[in-house]
N, C-alpha and C positions, 0 to 999 in steps of 0.2 A: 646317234644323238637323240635326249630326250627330247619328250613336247617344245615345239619352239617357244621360246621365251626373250621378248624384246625389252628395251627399257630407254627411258628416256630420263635425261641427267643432266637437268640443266641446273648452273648457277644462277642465284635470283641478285642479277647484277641491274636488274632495269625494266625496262617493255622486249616482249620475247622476238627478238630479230627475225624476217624471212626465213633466213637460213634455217634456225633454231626450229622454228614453228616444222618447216621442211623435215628436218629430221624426225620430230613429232611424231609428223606424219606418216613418212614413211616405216618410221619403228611399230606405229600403229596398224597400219596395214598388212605388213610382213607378218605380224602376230594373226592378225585376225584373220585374213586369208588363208593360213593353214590350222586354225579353229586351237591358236596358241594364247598365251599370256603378255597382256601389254601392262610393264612396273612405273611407276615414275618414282624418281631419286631423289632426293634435294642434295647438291652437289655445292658446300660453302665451306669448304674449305681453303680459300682463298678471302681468310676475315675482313682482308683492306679492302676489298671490291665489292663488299655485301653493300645492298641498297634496301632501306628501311621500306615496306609494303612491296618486295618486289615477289615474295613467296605468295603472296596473293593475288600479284597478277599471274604470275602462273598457271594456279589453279581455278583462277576464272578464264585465263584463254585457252585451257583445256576442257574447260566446260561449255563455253563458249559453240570452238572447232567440233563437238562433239567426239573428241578424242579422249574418251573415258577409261582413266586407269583400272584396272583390275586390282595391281595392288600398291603400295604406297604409304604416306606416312599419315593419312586418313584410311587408311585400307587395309589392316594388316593381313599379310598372308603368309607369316611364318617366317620369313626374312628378315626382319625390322632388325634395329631402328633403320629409318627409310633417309633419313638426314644424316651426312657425313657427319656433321661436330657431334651428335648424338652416338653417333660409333664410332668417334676417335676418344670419347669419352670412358670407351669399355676397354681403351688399349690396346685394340686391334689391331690398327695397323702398324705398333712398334713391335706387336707381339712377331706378327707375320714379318719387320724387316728384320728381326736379332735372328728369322731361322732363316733368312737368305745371307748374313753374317757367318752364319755357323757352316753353311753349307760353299763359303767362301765365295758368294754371287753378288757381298755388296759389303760397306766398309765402313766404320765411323773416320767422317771429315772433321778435323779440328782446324780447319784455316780461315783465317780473320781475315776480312773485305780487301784490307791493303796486299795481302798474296794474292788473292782469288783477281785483283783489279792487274796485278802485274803479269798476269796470263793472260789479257786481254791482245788480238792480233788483228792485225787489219791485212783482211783477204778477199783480194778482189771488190776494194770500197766497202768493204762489209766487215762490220770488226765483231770478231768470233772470241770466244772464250770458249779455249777446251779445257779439259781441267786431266793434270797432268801426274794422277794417281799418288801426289805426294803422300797422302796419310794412309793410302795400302802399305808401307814399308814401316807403318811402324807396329815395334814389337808389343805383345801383349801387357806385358806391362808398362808399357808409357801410356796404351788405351786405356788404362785402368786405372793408371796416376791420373792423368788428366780427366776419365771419367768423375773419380772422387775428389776431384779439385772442381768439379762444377765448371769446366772450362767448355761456353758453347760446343754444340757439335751439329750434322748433319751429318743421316745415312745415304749413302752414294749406294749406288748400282756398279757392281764389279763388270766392265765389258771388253772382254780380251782384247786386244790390240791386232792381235792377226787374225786370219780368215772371212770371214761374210756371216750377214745371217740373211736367211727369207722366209718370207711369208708369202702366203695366197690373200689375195682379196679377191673377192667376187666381180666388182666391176672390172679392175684393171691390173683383172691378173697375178701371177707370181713377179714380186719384187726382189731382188739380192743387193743388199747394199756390206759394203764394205764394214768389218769393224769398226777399223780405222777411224771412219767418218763418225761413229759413233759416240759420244760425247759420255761421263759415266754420270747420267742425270741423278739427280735429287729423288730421293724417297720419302725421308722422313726429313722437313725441314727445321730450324731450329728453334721452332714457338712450338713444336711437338707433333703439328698438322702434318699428314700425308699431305706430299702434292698430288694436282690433277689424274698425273696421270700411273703413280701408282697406286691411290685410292679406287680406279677407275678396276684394274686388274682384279685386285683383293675383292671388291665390293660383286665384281661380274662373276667371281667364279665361286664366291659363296653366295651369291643370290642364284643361283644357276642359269645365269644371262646365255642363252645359244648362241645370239645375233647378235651383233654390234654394230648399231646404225650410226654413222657421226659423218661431219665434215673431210673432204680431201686433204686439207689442212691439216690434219691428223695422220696423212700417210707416211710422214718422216719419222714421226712418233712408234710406228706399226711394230717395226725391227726390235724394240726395246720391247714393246709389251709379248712380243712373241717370246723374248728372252728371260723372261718376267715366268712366262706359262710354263716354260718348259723347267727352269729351273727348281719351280715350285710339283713339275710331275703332274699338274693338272693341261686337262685338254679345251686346245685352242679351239675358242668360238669361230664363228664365222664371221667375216668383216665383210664389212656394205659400208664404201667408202661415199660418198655423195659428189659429183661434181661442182665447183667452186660456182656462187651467183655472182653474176656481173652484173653495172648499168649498162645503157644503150650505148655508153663510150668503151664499152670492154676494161674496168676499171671493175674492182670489187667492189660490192654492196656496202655503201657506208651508214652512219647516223644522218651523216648529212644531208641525204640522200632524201630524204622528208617522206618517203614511204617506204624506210627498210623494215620498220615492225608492224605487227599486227595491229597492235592499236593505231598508230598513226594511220594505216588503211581505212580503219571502219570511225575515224575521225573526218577522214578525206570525203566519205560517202559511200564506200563499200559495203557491203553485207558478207556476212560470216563464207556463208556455203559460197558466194565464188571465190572468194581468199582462197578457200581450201582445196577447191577446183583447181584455181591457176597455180598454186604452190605444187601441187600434186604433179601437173608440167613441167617441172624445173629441172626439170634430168631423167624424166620417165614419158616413155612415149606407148601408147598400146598400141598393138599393132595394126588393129583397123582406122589410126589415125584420129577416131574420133577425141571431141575437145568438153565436152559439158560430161561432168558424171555430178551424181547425187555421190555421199560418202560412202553408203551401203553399196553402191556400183564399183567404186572404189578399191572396196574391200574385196568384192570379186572378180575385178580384174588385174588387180595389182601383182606386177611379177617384178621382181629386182632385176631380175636378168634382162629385163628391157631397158634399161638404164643406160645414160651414157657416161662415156668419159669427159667428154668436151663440155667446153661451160657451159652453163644456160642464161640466156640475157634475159632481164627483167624488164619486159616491156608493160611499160605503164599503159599505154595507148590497149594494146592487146585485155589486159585486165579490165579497162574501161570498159571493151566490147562486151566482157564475158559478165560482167557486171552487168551490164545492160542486158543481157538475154537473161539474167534471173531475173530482174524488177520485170519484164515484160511475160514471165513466167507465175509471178508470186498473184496471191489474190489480192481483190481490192481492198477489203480489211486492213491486211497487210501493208500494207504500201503505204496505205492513208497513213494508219498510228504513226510512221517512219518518213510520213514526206512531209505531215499536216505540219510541224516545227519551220520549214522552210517556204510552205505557204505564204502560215502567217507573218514571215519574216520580212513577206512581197507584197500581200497583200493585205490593205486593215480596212477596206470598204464591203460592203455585206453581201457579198460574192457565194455562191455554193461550190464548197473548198473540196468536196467527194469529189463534184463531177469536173471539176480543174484538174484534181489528182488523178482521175481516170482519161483524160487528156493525155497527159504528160507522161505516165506510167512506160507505154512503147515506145513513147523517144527520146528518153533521157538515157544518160548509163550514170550518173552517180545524184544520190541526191541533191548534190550542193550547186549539179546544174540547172534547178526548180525557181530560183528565183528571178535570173536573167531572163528565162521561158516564158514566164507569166507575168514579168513586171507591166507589160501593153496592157494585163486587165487594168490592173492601175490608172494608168497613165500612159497616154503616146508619146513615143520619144521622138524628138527631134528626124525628120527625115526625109529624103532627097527624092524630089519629086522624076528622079529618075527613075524610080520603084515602080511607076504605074509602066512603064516598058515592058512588056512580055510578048519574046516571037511565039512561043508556043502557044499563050491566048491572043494570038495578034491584036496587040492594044498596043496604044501609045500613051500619052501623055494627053494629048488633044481628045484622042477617044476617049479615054475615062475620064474626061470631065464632058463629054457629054453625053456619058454614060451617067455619071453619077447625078446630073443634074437632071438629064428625063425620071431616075428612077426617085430623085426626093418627093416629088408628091405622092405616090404611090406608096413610098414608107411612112410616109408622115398620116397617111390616110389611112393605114393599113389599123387594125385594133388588136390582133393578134399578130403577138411577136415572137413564139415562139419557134422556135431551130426550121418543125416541122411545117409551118404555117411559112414562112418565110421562104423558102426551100421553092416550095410550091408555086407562091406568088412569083418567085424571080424567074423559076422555070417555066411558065403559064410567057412573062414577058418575054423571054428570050424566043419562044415560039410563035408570038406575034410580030416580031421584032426580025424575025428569019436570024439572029446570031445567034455564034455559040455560047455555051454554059459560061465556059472560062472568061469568054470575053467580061462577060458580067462579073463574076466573082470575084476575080482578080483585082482590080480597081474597087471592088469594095472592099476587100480583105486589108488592102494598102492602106486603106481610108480608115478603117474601125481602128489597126493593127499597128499602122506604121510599121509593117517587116514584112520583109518575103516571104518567111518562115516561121508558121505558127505550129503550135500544136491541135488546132481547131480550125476548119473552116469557117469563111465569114459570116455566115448563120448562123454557126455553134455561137460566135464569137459574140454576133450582135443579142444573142437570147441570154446568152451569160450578164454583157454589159446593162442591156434594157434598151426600150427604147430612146429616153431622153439623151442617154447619152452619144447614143447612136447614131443617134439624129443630127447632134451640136460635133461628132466627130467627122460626119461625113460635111455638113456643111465647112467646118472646116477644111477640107481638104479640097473643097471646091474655090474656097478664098487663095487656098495654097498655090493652086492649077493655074486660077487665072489671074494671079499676082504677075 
């Protein structure tokens, strides 16, 4: 076989699904890992399903992913046109079904909706239409009456009725399915358009497609396209079938599903590079187990044959994590330009928004978790004076307010407030005082904070807030204790 050559062919029916992006991916990697060609397609021959700007999310979330085509219908590399309408416009693909006609492997359909609906069978609750070779029996001259009467048509696929056909796939093996089962699918439908999936043949083996990365979805499909290759005397690619995504109910990946595409992700809070991370997961596992790769690591460790058969569940919560070990990886720069929108969304008092965002940066995983976080700079919410309880700093309720109350003169006294000067003074009292650190902190953090769980210690917190405010917070909390 030549230079590996992958391609990726999506229809621009919307925002690019999981799955889709997956395939991307993986088409992407297969290429580059053995230092081969990655094409992108535009695959819209299906004209009812086109969605107007959706060719441009596309080629922004493959720019995005950093999945950069080689060649393409911005890219020409001697293949083009790169757009199905654009090459069904040269008549290609009727050219290619009249020599699978001639060679007796496919047939002109002349049957109207009301035939084709009375072949309709209900098997096993599932109602099937086979289609039962009517228009193979007729003679050359009634195709050619009815050819020059303009009487619709469709070209079918000729598929014997007895023996089997197989294929190999890479993941899951050599397949034989029955003729029989074989349905004689549509080629050439009757607006002129190749369908799916014999545009897909034609288009792979004159762009010289090695690999054929797509959904499992696609494996019923296999049997035909292999029938497709041979018939035509050209040699079958290699198939890289992908395991089906599921949600955490073992249920396939829907729209509804509020993060099946890409954009709806990096809407939710994501960043690119883990998307493309945890996608890379979906059915490929390397062997040393590891879970973080950059996409150049990617690209060097990627083996299909690690791949499974078995679904891959789409955990939300899991993406979260790994989401979070980027933003705790990225620089502050970084983070800022991307969290400062969700700041200021929480905060509009004249706070220093860097050093909030380098706070929060290790212990958020998306950004949209930034303003629940930091709303306390704001404002103290509402909160139960159960909170000054702590076994770990052994405090109670009774002890932090008479913690808090020896330590208000001392803060009120103090003229330096900041993180480090504070830090100091409390640790200076806890040592005259013979208690621990915690016991101290803890009751002020409650006091400034109102939460268990900040992204700052109560010094960071009181230096951010100021003193005044600090002041009129903890006294409150003193009025709270001994209400």
């Amino acid at each position: 076989m030549s230079k590996v050559k992958t391609r990726f062919a999506p229809s621009p029916t919307g925002r690019m699904h999981v799955g889709n992006l997956r395939t991307a991916l993986y088409a992407y990697l297969i290429a580059k890992h053995a230092g081969g060609t990655f094409m992108l397609r535009i695959e819209d021959t299906d004209q009812e399903r086109l969605v107007e700007g959706a060719v441009d999310i596309i080629y922004r979330t493959l720019q995005k992913t950093g999945l950069i085509h080689d060649e393409g219908p911005d890219k020409d590399g001697g293949c083009g046109p790169y757009v199905q309408s654009e090459r069904q416009k040269t008549g290609i693909y009727l050219k290619y079904a009249k020599k699978l006609i001639e060679k007796g492997e496919a047939y002109y359909c002349f049957c109207d909706k009301e035939r084709l609906e009375s072949l309709r069978k209900n098997v096993a609750g599932k109602e099937l239409m086979m289609y039962d070779k009517h228009c193979l029996h007729l003679s050359k001259e009634e195709i050619q009456a009815k050819l020059d009467a303009g009487v619709p048509y469709v070209i079918r696929q000729n598929v014997p009725n007895e023996g089997t056909t197989k294929f190999v796939d890479e993941i899951y093996g050599e397949i034989e399915v029955p003729n029989a089962e074989l349905d004689d699918m549509i080629l050439i439908k009757s607006d002129g358009y190749p369908t799916y999936n014999f545009a897909n043949v034609v288009d792979d083996h004159l762009m010289g497609i090695t690999h054929v990365v797509r959904g499992n979805e696609y494996l019923s499909s296999a049997p035909k396209y292999n029938r497709l290759y041979e018939a035509f005397g050209w040699e079958v690619p290699v198939y890289v079938h992908c395991p089906l995504i599921t949600n955490a109910e073992h249920q396939k990946l829907s729209k509804r599903s509020g993060h099946s595409s890409y954009e709806d992700l990096l809407e939710q809070g994501f960043v690119s590079e883990a998307i493309v991370n945890y996608v890379a997961l979906l059915g490929w596992c390397p062997q040393d187990n590891r879970e973080i790769f950059s996409l150049e690591e990617l690209v060097k460790e990627f083996d299909y044959h690690n791949m499974s058969k078995s679904p891959a569940v789409f955990d939300i919560q899991k993406l979260r994590w790994m989401n979070g070990e980027y933003l705790k990886a990225m620089d502050s720069e970084t983070f800022y330009a991307a969290a400062e929108p969700y700041l200021k969304k929480a905060l509009t008092k004249d706070f220093d928004l860097h050093r909030i965002a380098e706070m929060v940066r290790t212990r958020i995983e998306v950004y949209p978790d930034i303003p629940e976080m930091v709303a306390f700079f704001e404002q103290v919410p509402e909160y139960d004076i159960a909170l000054f309880t702590n076994k770990k700093a052994k405090t109670d309720a009774e002890k932090s307010l008479a913690t808090l109350k020896d330590l208000l003169p001392r803060l009120e006294a103090s003229e330096d407030f900041t993180n480090d000067a504070l830090f100091e003074m409390l640790k200076a009292y806890t040592q005259e005082n013979g208690c621990k650190v915690n016991a101290v902190m803890w009751p002020l953090r409650i006091a400034v904070s109102g939460q268990s769980v900040t992204p700052a210690g109560a010094t960071e917190i009181m230096d951010i807030i100021g003193k005044d405010e600090s002041i009129a917070r903890i006294r409150a909390a003193i009025e709270k204790l001994e209400a």
